[in-house]
C-alpha positions in Angstrom: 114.4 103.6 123.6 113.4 103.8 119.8 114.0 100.6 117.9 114.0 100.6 114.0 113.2 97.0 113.0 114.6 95.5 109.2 117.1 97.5 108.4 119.5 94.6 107.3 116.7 92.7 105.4 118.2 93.8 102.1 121.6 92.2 103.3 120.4 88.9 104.6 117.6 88.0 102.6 118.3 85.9 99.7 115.9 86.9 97.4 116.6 90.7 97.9 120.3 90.4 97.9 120.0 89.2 93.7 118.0 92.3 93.0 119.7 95.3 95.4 117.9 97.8 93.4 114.4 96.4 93.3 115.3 95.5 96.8 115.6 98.9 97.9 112.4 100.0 96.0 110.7 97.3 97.7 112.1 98.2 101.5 111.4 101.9 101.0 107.5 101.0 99.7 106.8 98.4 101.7 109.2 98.2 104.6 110.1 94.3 106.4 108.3 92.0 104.3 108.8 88.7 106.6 105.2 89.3 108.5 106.4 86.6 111.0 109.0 88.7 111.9 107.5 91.8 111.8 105.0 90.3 114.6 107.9 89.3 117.0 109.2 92.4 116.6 106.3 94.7 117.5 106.1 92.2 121.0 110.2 93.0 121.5 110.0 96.4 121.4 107.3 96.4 123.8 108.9 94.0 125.7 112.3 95.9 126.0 111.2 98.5 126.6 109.8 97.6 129.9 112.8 96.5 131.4 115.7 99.1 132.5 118.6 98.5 130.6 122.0 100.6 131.1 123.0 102.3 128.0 126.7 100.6 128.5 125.3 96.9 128.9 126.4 93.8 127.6 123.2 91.6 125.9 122.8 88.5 124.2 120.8 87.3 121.3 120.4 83.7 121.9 119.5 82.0 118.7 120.1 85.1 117.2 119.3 83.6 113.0 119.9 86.9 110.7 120.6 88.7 113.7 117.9 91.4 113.1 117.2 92.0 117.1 120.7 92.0 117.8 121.2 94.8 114.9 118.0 96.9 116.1 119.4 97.4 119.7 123.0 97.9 118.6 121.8 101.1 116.8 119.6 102.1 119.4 122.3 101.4 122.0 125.7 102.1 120.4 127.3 102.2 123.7 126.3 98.6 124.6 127.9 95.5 123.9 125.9 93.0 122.1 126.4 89.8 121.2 125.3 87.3 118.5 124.5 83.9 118.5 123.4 81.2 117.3 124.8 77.8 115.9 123.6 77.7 111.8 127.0 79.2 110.5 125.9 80.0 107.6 123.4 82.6 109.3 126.2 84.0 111.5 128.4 84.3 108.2 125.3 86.5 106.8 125.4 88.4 110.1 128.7 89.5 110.1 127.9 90.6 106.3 125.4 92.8 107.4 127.5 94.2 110.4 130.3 95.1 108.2 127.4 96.5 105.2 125.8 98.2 108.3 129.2 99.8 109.4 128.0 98.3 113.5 130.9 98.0 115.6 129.3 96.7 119.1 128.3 93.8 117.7 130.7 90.4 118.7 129.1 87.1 116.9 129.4 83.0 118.5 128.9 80.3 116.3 128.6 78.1 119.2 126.5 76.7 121.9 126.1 79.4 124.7 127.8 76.6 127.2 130.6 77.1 125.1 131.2 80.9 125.2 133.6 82.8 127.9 130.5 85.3 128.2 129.5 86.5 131.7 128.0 89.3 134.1 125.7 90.1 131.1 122.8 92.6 131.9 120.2 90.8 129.4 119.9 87.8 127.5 116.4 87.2 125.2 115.7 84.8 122.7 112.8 85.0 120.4 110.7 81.9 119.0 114.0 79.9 119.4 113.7 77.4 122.4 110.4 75.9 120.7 113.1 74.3 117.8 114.9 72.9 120.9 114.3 69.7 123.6 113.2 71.1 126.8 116.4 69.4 127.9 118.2 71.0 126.1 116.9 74.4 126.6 119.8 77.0 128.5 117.8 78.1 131.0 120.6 77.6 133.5 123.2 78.4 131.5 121.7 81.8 130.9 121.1 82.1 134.7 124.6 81.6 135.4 125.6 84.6 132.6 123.6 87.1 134.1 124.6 89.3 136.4 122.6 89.4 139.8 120.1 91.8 138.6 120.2 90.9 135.0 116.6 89.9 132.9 116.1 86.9 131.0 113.1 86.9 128.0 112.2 84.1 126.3 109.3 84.5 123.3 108.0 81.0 122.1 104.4 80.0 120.4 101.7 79.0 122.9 101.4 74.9 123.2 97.7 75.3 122.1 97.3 77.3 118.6 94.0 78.5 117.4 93.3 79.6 114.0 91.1 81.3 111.8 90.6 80.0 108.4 89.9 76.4 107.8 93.7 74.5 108.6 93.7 72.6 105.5 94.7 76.1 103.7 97.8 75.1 105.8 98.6 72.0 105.9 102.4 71.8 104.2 103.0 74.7 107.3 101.7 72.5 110.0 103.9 69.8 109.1 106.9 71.7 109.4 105.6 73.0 112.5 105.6 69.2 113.6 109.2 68.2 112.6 110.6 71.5 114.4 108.8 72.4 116.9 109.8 69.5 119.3 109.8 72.1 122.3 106.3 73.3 121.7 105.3 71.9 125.0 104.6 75.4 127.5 101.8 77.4 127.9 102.6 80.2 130.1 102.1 78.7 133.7 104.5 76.1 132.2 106.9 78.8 131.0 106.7 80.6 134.3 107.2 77.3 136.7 110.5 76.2 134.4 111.6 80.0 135.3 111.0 79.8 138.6 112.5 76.0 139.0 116.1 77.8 137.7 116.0 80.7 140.4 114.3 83.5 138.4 112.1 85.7 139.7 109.1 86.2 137.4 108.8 90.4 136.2 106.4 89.9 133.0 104.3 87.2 131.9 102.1 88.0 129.1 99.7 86.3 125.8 100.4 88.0 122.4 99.6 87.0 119.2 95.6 87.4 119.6 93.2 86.4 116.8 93.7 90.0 115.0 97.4 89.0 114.4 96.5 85.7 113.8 94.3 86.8 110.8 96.7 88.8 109.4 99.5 86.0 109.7 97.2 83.4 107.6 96.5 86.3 105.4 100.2 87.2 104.2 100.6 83.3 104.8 98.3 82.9 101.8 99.4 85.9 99.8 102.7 85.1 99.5 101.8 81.1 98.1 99.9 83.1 95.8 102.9 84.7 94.4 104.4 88.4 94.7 101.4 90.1 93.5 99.2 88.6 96.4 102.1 89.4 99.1 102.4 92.9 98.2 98.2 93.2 98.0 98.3 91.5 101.3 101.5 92.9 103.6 100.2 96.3 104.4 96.9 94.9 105.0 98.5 91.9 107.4 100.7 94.4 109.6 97.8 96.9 110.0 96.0 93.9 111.6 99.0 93.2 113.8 99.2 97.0 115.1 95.4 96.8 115.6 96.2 93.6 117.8 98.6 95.1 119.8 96.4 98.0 120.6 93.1 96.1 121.4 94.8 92.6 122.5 94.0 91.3 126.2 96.1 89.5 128.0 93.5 86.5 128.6 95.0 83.8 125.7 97.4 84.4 122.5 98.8 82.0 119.9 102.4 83.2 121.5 103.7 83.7 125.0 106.3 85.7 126.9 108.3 85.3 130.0 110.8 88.0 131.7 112.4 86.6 134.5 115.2 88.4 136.9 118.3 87.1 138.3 118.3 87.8 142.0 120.5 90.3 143.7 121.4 88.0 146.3 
């Protein structure tokens, strides 16, 4: 399966949708510019791939923000049902702008919990770098058990509990302190991750590091470029996601700043 990855950028980003013009100049030249993004992306295409997926499924983007995974499989599956969620409204108002810009018509959207959704029987739910914003808790995995059909293939994506990184961490401090006030789930590494799958039924089908110290690099890199204003972001983007695609490549599965769990529902 062939996933294309930012093609709505220019509709849900703010700063692009004042200058549509520039904003196409800027897509065709330099493609995605969120290099956060970018990196999860190049792991869920991987990821997605490895699974079997029927062409006329029904999948959920848990926690879906702009709704750019959701958007990448509806093209590449246009017989499949996806659906949309997550609970910022304003973000699901953007989503439904880019659906309707996009012309996508298997795309439903939730502005809800998923406990609060009629969904069911769906062949697979993933949810990428959301659960770490959440209470463990609070975190669906039972909920999303219950959705899937027996069969069906849960992924969750989060960052690693322990974070290494390259240049000295005072060059990102005002990042760090985000990283304390929302990342109140940050609390798995990936034996963690794989014993709370296992403690809701699942039976473990991928467990994997990503994120190694190539990407890493080239995430404190465009980190760095883009504080030092939109000359250093464009000198540093191309150079940031060659680093990624050279991590991918060369990346063992030993340790990674990010981790990755698939998990199946049973068929009996």
């Amino acid at each position: 399966m062939e996933l294309t990855f930012g093609t709505a950028q220019v509709f849900t980003s703010t700063r692009l949708k004042k200058y549509p013009v520039l904003a196409n100049i800027f897509k065709s030249t330099f493609g995605y510019s969120n290099i956060g993004n970018y990196a999860r992306f190049t792991v869920f295409r991987k990821l997605v791939n490895s699974i079997e997926l029927p062409e006329s499924g029904s999948v959920l983007d848990l926690g879906t923000g702009y709704g750019e995974y959701a958007l990448s499989l509806a093209e590449a599956l246009p017989k499949a049902k996806l659906h949309a969620l997550d609970i910022d409204k304003q973000r699901i108002n953007t989503v439904k702008s880019a659906i309707d810009r996009l012309g996508i018509n298997n795309i439903s959207t939730y502005n809800s919990s998923v406990e609060a959704t009629d969904l069911e029987q769906l062949d697979f739910i993933f949810t990428i770098d959301v659960f770490e914003h959440i209470l463990p808790e609070e975190m669906p995995f039972s909920t999303c058990y219950d959705k899937l059909k027996p069969g069906g293939y849960f992924l969750v994506k989060i960052p690693n509990k322990d974070q290494k990184t390259i240049l000295p961490e005072q060059l990102f401090e005002d990042h760090h302190e985000w990283l304390e006030d929302e990342h109140i789930g940050q609390i798995y590494d990936l034996e963690g991750l794989k014993a709370r799958f296992k403690s809701h039924g699942f039976k473990i089908i991928h467990a994997s590091y990503s994120d190694g110290w190539l990407s890493r690099f080239g995430w404190e890199a465009a980190y760095l470029g883009k504080k030092a204003g939109l000359l250093g972001q464009l000198i540093t983007l191309p150079f940031a996601k060659g680093l990624i695609h050279l991590d991918r490549i060369v990346h063992q599965n030993k340790w990674g700043n990010a981790i990755q769990v698939i998990g199946q529902k049973p068929q009996s």
